[in-house]
C-alpha positions in Angstrom: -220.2 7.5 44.6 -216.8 7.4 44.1 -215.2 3.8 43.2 -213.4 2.3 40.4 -212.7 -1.7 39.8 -210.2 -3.0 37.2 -208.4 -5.8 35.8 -205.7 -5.6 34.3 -201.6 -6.0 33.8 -199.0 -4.2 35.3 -196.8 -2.8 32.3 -193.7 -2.6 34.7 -192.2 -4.4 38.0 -193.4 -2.5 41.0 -190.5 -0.4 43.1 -191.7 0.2 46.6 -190.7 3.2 48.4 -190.9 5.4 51.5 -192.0 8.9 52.0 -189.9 11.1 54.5 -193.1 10.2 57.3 -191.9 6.8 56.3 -195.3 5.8 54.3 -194.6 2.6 52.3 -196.4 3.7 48.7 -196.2 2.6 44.9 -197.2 4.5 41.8 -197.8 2.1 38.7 -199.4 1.3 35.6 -201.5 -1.2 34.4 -203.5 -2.1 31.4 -206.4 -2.3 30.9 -208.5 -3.7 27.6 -211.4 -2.4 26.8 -214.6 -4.7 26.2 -214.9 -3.9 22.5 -213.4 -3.5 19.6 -212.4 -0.5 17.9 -214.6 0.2 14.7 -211.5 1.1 12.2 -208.8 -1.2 13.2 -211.4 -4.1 14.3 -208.4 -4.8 16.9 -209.1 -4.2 20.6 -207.8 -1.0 22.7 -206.2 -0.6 26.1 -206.0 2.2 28.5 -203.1 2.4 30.8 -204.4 4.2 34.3 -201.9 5.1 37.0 -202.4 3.3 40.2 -201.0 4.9 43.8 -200.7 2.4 46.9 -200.0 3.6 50.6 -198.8 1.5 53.6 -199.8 -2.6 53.5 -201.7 -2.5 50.2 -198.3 -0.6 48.6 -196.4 -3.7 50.5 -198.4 -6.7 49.3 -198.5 -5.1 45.5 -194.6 -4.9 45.6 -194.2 -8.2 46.9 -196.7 -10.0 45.4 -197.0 -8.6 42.0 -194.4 -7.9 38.7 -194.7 -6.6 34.9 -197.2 -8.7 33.1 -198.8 -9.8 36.4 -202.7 -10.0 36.1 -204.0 -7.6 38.9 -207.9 -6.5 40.0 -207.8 -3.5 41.8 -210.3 -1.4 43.6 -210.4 2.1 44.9 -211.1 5.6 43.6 -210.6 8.5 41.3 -208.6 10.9 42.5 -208.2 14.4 40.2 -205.3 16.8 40.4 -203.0 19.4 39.1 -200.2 21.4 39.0 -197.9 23.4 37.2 -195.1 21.8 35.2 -191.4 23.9 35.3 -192.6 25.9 32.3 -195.4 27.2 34.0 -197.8 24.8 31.9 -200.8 23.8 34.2 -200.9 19.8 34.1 -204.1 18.1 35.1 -204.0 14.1 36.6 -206.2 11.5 37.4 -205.0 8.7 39.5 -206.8 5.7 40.5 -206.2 5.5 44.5 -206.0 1.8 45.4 -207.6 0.5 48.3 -208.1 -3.0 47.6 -206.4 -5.7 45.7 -207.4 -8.9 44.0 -205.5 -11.5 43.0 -206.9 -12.9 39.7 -204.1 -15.7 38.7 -202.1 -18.5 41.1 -198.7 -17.4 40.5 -196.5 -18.4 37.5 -199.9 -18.4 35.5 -199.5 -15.5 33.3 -196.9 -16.8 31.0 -198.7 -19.9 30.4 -201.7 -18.5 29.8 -200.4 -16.1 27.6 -198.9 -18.4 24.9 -201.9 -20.8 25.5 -205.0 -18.5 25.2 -203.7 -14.8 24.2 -203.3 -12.5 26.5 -206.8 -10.5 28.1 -208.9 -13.4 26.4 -210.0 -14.1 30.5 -211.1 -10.4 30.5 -213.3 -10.7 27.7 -214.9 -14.1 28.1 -216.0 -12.6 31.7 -217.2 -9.7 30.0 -218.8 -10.7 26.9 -216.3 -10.3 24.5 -215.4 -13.2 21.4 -212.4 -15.2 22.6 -210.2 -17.5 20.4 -212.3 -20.9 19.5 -215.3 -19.6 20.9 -218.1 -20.1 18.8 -220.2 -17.0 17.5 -223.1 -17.7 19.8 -222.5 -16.9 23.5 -223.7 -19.7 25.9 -225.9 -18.4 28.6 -224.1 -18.2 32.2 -225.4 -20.8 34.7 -226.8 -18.1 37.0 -229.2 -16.9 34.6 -231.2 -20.4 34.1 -234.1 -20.7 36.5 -233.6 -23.5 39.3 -237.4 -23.5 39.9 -238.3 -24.5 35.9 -239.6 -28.2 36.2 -241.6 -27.1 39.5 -244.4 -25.9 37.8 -246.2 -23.0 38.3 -245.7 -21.4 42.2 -248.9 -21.2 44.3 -248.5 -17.6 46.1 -252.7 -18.1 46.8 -251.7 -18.0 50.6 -251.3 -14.8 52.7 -248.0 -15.8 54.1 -246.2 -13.8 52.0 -243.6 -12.1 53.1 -244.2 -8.7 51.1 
């Protein structure tokens, strides 16, 4: 399987362009912090994948989004190369969007920036330490059991469906 989800930031405004066929498309960068720290600087590291869009999706990303914006994406890994003007074989790997998310109303990125840091969103939702947090991580909702004051369940009965 083939298929790649991110969140991240786009490090540049988006420029939408046409091919010769006429193909709307945009090629981008965004960041993307990864969930841990790194063990000698103790400070948290980003990769910066490039992104390629085609027809509506490359529309809605130029219209919708700008640098800084907060952007999920989801599509594949596509793997290339070629051969620079020296002769010097250069390999690629592009993520191929297919689908976009919208992760913040617009306008939010600058506030939440100077109130909470920026990427501390990305780390809460995927167990990292954020600012004012205590050292203990609370337990997400989903994870309690809604049947716990019930009692034990009675599966005596053949009705089962399994």
């Amino acid at each position: 399987m083939n298929q790649i989800n991110l969140i991240g930031n786009l490090t540049a405004d988006v420029e939408l362009k046409h091919s010769q066929g006429g193909t709307a498309y945009v090629n981008f960068n965004i960041g993307v912090q990864r969930p841990y720290k790194d063990k000698q600087t103790g400070e948290y590291q980003s990769d910066f994948p490039r992104c390629k869009a085609f027809n509506k999706t490359a529309e809605v990303i130029a219209e919708h989004f700008s640098k800084g914006s907060k952007i999920g994406l989801t599509g594949t890994l596509q793997t290339g190369q070629y051969d620079d003007k020296d002769g010097k074989t250069t390999f690629t790997t592009d993520v191929m969007v297919n689908q976009v998310t919208f992760v913040e109303r617009k306008g939010q990125s600058n506030d939440q920036s100077q109130q909470r840091g920026q990427n501390d969103s990305y780390r809460q939702a995927y167990g990292g330490q954020t600012k004012g947090q205590n050292a203990q991580q609370q337990k997400p909702s989903y994870a309690e059991n809604p049947f716990k004051e019930d009692g034990p369940v009675d599966i005596s009965d053949d009705d089962l469906p399994f």
